[in-house]
MDAnalysis code that builds the backbone (N, CA, C; Angstrom):
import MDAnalysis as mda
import numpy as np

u = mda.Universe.empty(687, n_residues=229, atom_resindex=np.repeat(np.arange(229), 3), trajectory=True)
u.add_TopologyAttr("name", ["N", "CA", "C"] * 229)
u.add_TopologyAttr("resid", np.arange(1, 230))
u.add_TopologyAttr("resname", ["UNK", "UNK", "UNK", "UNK", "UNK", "UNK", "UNK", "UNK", "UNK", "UNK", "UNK", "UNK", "UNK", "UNK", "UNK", "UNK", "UNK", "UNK", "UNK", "UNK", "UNK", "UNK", "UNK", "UNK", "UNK", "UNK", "UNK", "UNK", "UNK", "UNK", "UNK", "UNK", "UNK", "UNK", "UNK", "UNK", "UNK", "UNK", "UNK", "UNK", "UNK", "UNK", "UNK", "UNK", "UNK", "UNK", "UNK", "UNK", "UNK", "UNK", "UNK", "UNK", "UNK", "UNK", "UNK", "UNK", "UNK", "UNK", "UNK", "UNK", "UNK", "UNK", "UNK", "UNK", "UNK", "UNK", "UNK", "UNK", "UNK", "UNK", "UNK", "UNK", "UNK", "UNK", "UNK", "UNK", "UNK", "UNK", "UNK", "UNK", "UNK", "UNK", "UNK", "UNK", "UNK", "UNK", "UNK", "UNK", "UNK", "UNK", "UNK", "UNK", "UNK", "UNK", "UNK", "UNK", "UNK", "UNK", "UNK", "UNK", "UNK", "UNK", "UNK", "UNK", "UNK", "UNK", "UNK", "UNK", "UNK", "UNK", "UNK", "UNK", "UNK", "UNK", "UNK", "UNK", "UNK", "UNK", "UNK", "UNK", "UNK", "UNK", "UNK", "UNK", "UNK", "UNK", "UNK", "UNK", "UNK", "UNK", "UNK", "UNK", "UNK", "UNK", "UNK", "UNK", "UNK", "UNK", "UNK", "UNK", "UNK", "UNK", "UNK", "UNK", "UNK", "UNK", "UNK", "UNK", "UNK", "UNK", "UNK", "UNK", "UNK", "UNK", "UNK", "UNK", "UNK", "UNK", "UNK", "UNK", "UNK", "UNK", "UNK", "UNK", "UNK", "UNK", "UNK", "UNK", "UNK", "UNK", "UNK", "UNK", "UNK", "UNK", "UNK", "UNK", "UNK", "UNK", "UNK", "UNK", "UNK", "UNK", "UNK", "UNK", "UNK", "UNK", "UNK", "UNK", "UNK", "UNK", "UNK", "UNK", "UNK", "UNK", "UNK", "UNK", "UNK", "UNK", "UNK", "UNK", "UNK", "UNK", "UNK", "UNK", "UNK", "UNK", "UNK", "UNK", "UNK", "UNK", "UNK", "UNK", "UNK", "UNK", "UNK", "UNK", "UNK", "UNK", "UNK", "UNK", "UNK", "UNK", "UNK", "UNK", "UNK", "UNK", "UNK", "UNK", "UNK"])
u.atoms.positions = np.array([
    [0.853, -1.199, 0.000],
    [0.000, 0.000, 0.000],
    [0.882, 1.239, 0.000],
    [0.227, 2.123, -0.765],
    [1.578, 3.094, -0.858],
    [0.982, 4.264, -0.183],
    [1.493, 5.295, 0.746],
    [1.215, 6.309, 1.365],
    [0.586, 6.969, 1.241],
    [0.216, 7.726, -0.517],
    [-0.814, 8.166, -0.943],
    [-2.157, 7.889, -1.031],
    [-2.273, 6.557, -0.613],
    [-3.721, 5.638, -0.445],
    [-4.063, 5.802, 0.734],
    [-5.395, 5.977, 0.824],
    [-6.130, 6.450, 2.199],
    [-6.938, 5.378, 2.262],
    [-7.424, 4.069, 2.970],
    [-8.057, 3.614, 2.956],
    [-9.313, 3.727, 3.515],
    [-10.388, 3.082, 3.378],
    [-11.740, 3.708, 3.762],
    [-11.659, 3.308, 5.796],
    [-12.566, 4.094, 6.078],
    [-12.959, 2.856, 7.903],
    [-12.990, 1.704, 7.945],
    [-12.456, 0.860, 8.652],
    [-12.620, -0.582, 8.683],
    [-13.481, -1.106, 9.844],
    [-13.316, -2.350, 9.970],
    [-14.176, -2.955, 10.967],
    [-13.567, -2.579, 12.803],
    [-13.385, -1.218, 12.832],
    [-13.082, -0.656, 14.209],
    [-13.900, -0.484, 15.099],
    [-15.471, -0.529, 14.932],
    [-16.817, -0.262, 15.543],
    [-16.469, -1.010, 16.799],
    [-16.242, -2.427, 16.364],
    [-16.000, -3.505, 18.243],
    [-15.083, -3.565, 18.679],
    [-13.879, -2.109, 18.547],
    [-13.131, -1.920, 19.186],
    [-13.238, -0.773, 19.940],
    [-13.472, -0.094, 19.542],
    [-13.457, 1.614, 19.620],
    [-14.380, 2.510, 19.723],
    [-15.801, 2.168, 19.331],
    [-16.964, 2.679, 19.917],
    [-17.229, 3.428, 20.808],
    [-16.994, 1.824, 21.658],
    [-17.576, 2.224, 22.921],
    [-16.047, 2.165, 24.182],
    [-15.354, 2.924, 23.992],
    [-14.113, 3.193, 24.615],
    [-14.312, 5.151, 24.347],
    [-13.710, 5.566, 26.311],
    [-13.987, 6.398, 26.061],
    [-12.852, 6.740, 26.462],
    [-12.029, 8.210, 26.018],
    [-11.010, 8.737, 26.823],
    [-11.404, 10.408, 27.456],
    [-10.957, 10.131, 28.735],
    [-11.209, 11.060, 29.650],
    [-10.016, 12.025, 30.493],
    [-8.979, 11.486, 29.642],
    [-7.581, 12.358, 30.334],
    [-6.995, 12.808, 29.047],
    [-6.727, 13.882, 28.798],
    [-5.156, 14.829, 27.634],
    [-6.453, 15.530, 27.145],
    [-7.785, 15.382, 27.158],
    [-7.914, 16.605, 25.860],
    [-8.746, 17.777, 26.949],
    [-8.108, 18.708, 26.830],
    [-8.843, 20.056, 27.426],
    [-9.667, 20.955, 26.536],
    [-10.688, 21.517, 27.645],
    [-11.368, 22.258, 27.325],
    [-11.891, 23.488, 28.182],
    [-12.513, 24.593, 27.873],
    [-12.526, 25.617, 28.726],
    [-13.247, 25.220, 30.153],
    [-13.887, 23.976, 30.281],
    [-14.409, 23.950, 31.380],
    [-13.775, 22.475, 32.229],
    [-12.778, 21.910, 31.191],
    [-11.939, 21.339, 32.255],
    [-11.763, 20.008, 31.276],
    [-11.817, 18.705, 31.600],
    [-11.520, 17.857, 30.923],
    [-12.442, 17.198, 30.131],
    [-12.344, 17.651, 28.925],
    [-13.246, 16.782, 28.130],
    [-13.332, 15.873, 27.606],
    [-14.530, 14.905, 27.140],
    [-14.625, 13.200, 27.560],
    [-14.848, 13.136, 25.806],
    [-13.733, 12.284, 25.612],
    [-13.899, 11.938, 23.615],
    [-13.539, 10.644, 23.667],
    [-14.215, 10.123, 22.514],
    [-14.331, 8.757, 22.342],
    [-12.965, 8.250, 21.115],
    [-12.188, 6.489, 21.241],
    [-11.309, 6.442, 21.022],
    [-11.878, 6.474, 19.274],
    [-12.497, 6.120, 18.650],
    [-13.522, 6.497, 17.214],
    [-13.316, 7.971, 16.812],
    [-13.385, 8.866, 17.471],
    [-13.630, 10.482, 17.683],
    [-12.069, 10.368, 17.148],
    [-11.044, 9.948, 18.329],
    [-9.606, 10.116, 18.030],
    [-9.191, 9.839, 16.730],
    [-9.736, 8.638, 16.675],
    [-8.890, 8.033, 15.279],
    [-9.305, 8.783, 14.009],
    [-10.987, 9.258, 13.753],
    [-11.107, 10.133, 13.049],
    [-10.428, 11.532, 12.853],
    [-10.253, 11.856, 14.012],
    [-9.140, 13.127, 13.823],
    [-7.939, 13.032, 13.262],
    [-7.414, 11.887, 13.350],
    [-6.368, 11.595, 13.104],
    [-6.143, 11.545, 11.243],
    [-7.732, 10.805, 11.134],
    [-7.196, 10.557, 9.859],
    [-7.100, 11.671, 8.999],
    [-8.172, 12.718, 9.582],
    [-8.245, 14.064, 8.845],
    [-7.179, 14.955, 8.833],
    [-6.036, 14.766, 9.901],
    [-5.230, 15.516, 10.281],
    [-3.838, 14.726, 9.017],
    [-4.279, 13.351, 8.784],
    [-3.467, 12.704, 8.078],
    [-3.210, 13.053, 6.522],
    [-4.523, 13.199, 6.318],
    [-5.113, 13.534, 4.819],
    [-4.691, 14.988, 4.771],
    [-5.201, 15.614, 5.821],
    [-3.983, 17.406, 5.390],
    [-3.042, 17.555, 5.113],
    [-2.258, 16.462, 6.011],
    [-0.876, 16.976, 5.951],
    [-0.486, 16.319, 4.768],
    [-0.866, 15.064, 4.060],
    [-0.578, 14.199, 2.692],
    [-0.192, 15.298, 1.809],
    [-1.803, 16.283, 1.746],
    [-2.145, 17.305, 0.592],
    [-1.837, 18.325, 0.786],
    [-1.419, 18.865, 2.311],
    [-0.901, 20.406, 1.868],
    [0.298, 20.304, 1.916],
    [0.850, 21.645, 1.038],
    [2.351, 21.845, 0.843],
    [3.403, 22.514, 1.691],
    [2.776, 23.166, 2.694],
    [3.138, 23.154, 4.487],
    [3.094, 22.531, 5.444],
    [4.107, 22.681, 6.476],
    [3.644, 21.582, 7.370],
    [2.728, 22.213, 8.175],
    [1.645, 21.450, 8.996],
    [0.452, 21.579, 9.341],
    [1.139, 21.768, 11.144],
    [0.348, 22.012, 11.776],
    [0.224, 22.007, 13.253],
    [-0.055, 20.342, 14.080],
    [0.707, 20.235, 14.486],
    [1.830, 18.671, 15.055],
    [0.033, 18.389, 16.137],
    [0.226, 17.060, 16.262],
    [-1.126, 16.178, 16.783],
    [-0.889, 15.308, 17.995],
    [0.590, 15.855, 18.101],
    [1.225, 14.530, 19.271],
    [0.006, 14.057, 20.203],
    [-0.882, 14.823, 20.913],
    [-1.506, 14.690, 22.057],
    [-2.392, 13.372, 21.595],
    [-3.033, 13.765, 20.385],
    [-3.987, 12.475, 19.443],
    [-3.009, 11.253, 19.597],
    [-1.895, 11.564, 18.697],
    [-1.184, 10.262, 18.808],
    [-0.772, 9.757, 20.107],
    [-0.270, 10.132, 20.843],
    [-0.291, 9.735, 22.053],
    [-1.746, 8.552, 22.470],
    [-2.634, 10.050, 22.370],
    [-4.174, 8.649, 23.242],
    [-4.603, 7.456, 22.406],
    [-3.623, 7.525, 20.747],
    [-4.347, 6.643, 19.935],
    [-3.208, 5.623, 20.124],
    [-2.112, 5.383, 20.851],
    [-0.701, 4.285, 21.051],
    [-1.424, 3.947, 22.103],
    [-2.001, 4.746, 22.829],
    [-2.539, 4.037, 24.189],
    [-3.730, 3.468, 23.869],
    [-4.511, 3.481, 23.336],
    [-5.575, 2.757, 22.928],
    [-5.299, 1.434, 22.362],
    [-4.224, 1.770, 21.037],
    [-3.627, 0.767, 20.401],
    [-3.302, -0.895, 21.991],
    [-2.374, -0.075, 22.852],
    [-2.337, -0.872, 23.947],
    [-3.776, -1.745, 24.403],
    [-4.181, -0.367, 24.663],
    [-5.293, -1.335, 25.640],
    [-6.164, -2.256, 24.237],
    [-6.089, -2.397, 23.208],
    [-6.797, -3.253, 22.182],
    [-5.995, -4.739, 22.173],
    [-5.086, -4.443, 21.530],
    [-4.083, -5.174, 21.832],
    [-4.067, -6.301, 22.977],
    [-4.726, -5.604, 24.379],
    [-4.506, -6.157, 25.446],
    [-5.988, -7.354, 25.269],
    [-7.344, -6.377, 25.447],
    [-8.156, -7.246, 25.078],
    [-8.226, -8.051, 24.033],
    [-7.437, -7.993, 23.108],
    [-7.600, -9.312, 21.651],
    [-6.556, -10.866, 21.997],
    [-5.891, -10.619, 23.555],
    [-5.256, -12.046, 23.655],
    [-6.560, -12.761, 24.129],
    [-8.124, -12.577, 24.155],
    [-8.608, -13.151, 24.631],
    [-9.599, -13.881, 23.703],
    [-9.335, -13.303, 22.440],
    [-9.299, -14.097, 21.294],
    [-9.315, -15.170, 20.731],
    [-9.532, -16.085, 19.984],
    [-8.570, -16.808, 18.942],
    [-8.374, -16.425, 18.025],
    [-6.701, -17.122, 17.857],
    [-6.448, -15.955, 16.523],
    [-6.442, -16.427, 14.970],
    [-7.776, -18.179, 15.099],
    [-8.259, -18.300, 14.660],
    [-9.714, -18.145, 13.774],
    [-10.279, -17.368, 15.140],
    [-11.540, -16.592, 14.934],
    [-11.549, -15.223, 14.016],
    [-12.906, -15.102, 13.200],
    [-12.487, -14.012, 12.055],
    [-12.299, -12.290, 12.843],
    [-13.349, -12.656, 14.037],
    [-12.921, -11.284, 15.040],
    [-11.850, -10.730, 15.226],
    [-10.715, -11.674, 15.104],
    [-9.402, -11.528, 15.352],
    [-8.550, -10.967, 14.530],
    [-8.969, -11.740, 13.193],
    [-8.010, -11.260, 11.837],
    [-8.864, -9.750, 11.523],
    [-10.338, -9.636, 11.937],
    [-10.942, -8.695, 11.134],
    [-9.793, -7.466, 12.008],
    [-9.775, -7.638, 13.578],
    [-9.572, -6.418, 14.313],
    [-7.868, -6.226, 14.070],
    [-7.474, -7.250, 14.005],
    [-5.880, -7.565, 13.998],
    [-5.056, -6.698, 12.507],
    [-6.175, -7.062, 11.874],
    [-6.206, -5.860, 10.284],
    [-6.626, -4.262, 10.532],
    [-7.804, -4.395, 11.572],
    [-7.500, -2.984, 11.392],
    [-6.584, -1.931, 12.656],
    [-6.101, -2.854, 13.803],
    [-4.822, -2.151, 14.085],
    [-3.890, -1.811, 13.332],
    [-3.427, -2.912, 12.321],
    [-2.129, -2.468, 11.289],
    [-2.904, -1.035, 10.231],
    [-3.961, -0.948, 10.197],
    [-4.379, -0.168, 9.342],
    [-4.072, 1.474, 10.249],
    [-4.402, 1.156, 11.171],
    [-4.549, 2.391, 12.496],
    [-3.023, 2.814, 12.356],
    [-1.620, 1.399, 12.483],
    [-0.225, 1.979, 12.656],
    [0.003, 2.525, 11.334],
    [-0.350, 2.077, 10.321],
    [-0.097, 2.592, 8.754],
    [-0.210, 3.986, 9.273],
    [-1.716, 4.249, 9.323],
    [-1.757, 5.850, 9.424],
    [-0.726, 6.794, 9.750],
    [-0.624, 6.051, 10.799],
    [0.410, 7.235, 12.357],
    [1.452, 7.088, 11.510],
    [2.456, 6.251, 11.151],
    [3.263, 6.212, 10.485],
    [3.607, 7.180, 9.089],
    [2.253, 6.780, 8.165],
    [2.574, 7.459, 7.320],
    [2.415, 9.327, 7.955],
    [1.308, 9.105, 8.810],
    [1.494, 11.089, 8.988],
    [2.290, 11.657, 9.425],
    [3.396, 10.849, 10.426],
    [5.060, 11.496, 10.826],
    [6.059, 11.248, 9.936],
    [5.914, 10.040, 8.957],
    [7.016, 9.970, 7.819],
    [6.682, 11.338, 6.742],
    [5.173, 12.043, 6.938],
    [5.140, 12.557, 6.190],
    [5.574, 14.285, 6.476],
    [5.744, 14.440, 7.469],
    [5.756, 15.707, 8.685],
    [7.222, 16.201, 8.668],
    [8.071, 14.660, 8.810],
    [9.515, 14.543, 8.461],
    [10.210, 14.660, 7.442],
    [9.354, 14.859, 6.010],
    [9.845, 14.862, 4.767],
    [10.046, 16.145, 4.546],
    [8.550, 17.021, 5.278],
    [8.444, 18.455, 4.701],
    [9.429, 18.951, 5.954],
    [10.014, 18.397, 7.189],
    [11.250, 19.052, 8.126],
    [12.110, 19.237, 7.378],
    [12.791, 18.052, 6.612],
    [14.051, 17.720, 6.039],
    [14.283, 18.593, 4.692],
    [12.893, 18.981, 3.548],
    [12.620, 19.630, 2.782],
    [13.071, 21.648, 2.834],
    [12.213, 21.457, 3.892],
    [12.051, 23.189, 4.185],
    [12.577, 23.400, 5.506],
    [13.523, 22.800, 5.883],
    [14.222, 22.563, 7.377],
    [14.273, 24.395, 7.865],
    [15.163, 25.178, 7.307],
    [15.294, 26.639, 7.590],
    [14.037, 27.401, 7.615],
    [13.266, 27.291, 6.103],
    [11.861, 27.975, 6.598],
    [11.302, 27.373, 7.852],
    [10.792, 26.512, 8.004],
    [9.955, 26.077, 9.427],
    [10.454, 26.695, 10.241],
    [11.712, 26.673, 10.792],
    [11.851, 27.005, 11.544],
    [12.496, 28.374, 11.770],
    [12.372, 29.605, 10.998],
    [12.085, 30.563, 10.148],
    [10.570, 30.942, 11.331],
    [10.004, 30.169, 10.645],
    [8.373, 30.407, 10.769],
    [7.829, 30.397, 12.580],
    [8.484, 29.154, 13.021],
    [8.370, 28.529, 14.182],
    [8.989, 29.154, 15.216],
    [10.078, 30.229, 14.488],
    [10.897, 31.322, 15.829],
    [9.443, 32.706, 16.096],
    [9.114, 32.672, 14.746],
    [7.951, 33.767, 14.723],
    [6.913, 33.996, 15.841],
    [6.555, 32.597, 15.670],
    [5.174, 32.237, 16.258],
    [5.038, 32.326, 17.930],
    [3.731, 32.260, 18.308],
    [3.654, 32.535, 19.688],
    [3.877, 30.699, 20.418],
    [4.084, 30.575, 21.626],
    [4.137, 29.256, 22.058],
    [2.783, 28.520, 21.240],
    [1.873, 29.194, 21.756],
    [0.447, 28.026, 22.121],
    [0.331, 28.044, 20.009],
    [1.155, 28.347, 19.339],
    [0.996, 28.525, 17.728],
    [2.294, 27.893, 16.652],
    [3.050, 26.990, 17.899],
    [4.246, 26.479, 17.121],
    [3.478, 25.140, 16.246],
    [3.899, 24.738, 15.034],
    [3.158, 23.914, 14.478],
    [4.251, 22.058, 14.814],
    [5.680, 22.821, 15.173],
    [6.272, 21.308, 15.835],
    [5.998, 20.666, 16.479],
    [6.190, 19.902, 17.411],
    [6.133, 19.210, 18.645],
    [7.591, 19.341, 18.936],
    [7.785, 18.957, 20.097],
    [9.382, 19.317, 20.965],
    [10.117, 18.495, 20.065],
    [9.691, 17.470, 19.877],
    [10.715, 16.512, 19.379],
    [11.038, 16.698, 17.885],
    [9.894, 17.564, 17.125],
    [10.110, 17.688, 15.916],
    [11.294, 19.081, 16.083],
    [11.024, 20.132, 16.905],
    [11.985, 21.069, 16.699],
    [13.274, 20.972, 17.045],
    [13.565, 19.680, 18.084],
    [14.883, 19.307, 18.003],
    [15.683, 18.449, 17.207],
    [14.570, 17.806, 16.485],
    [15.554, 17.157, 14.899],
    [15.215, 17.920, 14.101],
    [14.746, 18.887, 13.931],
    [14.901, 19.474, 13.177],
    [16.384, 20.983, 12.908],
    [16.319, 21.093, 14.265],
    [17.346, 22.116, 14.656],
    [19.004, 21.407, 14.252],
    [18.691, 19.918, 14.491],
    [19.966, 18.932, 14.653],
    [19.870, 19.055, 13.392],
    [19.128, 18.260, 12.682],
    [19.621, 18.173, 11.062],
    [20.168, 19.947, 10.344],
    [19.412, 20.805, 10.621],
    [19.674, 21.812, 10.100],
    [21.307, 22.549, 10.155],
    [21.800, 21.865, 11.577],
    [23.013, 22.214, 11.997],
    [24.055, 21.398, 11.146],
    [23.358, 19.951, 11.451],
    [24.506, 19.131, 11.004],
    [24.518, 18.971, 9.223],
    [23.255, 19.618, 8.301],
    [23.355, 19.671, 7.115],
    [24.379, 21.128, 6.784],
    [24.193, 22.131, 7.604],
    [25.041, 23.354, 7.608],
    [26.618, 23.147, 7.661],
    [26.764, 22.220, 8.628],
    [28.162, 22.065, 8.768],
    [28.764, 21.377, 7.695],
    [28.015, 20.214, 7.123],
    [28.509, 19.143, 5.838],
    [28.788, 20.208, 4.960],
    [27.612, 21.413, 4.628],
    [28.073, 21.988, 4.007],
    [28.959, 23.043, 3.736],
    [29.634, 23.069, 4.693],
    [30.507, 23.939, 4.626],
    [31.394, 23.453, 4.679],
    [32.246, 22.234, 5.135],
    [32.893, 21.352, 4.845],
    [33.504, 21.027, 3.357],
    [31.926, 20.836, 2.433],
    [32.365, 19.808, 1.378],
    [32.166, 20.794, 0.288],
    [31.764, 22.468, 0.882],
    [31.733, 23.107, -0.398],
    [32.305, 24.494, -0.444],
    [31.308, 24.791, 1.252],
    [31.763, 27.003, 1.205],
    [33.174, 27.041, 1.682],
    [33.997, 25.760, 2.014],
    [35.785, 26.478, 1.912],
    [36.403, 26.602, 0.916],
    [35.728, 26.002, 0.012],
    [36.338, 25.980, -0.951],
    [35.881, 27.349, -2.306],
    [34.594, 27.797, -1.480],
    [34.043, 29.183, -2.564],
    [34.732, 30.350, -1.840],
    [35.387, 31.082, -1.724],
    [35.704, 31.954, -0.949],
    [34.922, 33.191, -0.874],
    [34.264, 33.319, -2.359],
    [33.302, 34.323, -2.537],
    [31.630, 33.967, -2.398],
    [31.578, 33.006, -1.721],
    [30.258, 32.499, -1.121],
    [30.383, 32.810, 0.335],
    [29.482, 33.618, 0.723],
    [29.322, 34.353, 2.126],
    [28.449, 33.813, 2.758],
    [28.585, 33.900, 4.056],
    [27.585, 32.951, 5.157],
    [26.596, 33.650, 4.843],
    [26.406, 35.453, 4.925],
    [25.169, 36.162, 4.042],
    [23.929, 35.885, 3.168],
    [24.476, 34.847, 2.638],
    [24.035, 34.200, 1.585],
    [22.937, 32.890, 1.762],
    [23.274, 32.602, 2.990],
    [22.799, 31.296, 3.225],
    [20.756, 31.318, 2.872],
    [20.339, 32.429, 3.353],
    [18.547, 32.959, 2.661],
    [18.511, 32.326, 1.601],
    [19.675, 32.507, 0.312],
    [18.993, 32.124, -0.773],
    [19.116, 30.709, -0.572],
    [19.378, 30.065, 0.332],
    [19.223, 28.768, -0.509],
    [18.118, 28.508, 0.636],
    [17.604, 28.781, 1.562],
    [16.296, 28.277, 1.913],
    [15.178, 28.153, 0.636],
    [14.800, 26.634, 1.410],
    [13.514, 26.254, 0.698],
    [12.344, 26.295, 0.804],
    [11.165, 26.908, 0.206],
    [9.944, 27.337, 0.509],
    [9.186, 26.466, 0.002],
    [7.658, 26.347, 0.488],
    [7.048, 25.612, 0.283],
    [6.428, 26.292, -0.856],
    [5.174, 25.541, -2.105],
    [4.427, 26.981, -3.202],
    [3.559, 26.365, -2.345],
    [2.802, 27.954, -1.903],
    [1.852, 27.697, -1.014],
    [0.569, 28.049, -2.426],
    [1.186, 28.154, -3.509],
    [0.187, 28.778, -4.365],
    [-0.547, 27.536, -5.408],
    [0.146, 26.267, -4.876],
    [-0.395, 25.099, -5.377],
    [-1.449, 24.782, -5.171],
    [-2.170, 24.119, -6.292],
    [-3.538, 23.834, -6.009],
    [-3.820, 22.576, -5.293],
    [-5.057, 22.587, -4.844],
    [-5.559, 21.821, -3.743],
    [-7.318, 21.244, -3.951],
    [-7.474, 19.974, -3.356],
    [-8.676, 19.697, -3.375],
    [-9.184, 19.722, -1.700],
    [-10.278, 20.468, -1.714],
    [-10.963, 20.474, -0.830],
    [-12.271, 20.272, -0.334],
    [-12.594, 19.539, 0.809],
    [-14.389, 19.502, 0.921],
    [-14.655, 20.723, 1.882],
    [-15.982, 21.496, 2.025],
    [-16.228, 22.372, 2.938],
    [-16.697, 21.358, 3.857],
    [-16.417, 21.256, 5.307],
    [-16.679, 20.927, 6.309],
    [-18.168, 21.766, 6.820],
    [-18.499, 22.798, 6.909],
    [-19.398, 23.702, 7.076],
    [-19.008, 24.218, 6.225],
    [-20.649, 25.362, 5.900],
    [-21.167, 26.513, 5.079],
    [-19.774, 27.350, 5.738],
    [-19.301, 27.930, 4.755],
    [-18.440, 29.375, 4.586],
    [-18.576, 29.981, 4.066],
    [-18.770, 31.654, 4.118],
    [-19.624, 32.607, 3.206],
    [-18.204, 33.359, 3.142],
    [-18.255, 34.067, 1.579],
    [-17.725, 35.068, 1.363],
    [-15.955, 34.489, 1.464],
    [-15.778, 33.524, 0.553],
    [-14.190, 33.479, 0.733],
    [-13.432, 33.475, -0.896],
    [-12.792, 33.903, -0.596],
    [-11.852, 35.037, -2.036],
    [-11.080, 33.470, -2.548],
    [-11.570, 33.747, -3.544],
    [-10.518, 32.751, -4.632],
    [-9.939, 32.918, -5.860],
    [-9.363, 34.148, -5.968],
    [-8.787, 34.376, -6.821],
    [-8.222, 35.967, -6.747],
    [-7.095, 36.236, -7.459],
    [-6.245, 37.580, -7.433],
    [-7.249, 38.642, -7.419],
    [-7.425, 38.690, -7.836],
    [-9.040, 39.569, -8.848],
    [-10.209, 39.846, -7.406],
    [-9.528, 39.116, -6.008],
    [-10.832, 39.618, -5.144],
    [-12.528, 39.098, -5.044],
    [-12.382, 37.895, -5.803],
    [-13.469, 37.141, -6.269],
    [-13.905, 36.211, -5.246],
    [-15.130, 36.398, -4.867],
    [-15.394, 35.521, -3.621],
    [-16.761, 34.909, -4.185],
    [-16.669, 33.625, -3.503],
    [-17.861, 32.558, -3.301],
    [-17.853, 32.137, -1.999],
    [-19.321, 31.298, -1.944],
    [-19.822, 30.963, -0.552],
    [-19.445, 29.510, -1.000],
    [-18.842, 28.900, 0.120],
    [-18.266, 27.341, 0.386],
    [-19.702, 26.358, 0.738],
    [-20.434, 25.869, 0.211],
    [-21.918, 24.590, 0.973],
    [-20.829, 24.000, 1.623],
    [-21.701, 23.516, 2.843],
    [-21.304, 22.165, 3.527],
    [-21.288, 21.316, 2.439],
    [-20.216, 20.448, 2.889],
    [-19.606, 18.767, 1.859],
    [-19.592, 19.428, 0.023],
    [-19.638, 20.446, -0.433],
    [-19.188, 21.103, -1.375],
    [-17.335, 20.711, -1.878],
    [-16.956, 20.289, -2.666],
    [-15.831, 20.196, -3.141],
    [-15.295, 21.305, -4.079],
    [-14.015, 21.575, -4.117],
    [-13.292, 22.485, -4.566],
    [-11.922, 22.401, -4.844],
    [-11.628, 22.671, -6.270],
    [-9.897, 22.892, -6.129],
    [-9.920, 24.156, -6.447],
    [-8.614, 24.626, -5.260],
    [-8.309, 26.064, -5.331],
    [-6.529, 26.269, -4.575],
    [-6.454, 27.297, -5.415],
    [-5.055, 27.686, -4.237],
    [-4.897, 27.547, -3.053],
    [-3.999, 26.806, -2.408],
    [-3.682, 26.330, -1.065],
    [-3.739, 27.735, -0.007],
    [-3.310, 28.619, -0.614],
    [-2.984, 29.818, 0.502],
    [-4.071, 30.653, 0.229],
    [-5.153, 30.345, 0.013],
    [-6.709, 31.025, -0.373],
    [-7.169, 30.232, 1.084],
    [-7.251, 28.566, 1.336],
    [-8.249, 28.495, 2.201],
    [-7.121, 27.864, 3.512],
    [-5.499, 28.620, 3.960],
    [-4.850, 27.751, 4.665],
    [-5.725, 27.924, 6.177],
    [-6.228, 29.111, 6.182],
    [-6.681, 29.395, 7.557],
    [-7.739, 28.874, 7.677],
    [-9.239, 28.667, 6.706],
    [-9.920, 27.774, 6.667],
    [-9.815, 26.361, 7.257],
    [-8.473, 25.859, 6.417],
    [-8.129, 24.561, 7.270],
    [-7.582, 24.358, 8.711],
    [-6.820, 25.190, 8.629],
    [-6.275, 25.358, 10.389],
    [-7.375, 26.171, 11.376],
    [-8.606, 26.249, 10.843],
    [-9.853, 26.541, 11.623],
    [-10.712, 25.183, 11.838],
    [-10.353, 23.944, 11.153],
    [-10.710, 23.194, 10.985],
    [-12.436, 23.234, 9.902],
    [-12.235, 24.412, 9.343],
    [-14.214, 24.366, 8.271],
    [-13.918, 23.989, 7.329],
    [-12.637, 23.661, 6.581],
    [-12.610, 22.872, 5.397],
    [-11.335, 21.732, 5.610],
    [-11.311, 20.645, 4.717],
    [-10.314, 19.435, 4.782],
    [-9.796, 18.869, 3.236],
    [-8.778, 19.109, 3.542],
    [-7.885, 18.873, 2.490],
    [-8.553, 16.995, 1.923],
    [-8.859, 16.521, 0.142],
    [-9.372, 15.083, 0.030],
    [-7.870, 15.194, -0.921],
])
């Protein structure tokens, strides 16, 4: 299966339903109670963004986190199984389907680090805490690679340019085209959003599809009212 393939929901209903989690996700009135179904759906949506957009998106650790722990506690109830019974292979398939995900959405998080290593983090000095889009662990490999790709290169190339100045180093940052096009569903009705140079606006229907410039609806998506298909 190759990364770009999203597969549909599987037979997760008699796992995950009826499992509830009641610790990591906050809310203004204190801890709010989401179901491990709820999680994994977030996940996948958060998966499918980051596939399709050409930035990196705002990091999910907390999800992944409650969805390894879930993974556990499934895991735990299926030794009671046989792993002859089709319950087994059905659920046993769709854990590997669940690790695919997680996998592919940090192999994919890590491509656009390694890609645009200086912008991100460019971007990520900008930003306010509660608005960094890393996770800790992403901004420290990312800081590492950036150092240790800096140093190779200066090593294996700028001693030898004498008229190549550390000055210089901007131009070779890599940017993302945020001006690439994109397919999108409206999650909710959105009125009045500009799609094009020209100041041209349309109203978004709920479940309405659209391709349009990525940096027309990025805030849309990081509002969560539309999702990258």
């Amino acid at each position: 299966m190759s990364e770009g393939h999203k597969p549909d929901n599987g037979p997760i209903a008699g796992l995950l339903d009826t499992e509830t989690i009641t610790d990591g996700i906050e809310s203004d009135d204190g801890t709010e109670e989401i179901t491990a179904q709820k999680v994994l759906e977030f996940l996948e949506t958060a998966w499918t963004n980051e596939m399709s957009a050409p930035e990196i998106l705002m990091h999910q650790s907390e999800m992944l986190e409650l969805m390894m722990g879930q993974i556990a506690h499934m895991e735990e109830n299926m030794k009671d199984l046989n792993k002859n019974d089709f319950r087994y292979v059905a659920h046993q398939m769709e854990l590997e389907r669940i690790r695919y995900i997680m996998v592919s959405y940090l192999r994919c998080r890590l491509r656009k680090i390694e890609h645009f290593t200086k912008h991100i983090l460019n971007e990520e000095s900008a930003r306010e805490p509660d608005e960094k889009r890393l996770s800790q662990e992403e901004t420290k490999f990312a800081k590492e690679y950036y150092e240790n790709m800096e140093t190779y290169f200066q090593q294996v190339a700028l001693q030898y340019m004498p008229n190549m100045q550390r000055s210089e180093a901007d131009q070779r940052i890599v940017r993302p085209n945020l001006m690439s096009h994109v397919f999108i569903k409206a999650k909710v009705s959105v009125p009045s959003v500009v799609v094009g140079v020209d100041d041209e606006e349309v109203d978004l229907a709920a479940n309405s599809q659209h391709i349009i410039p990525y940096q027309l609806v990025a805030d849309l998506i990081h509002k969560d009212q539309v999702k990258l298909i």
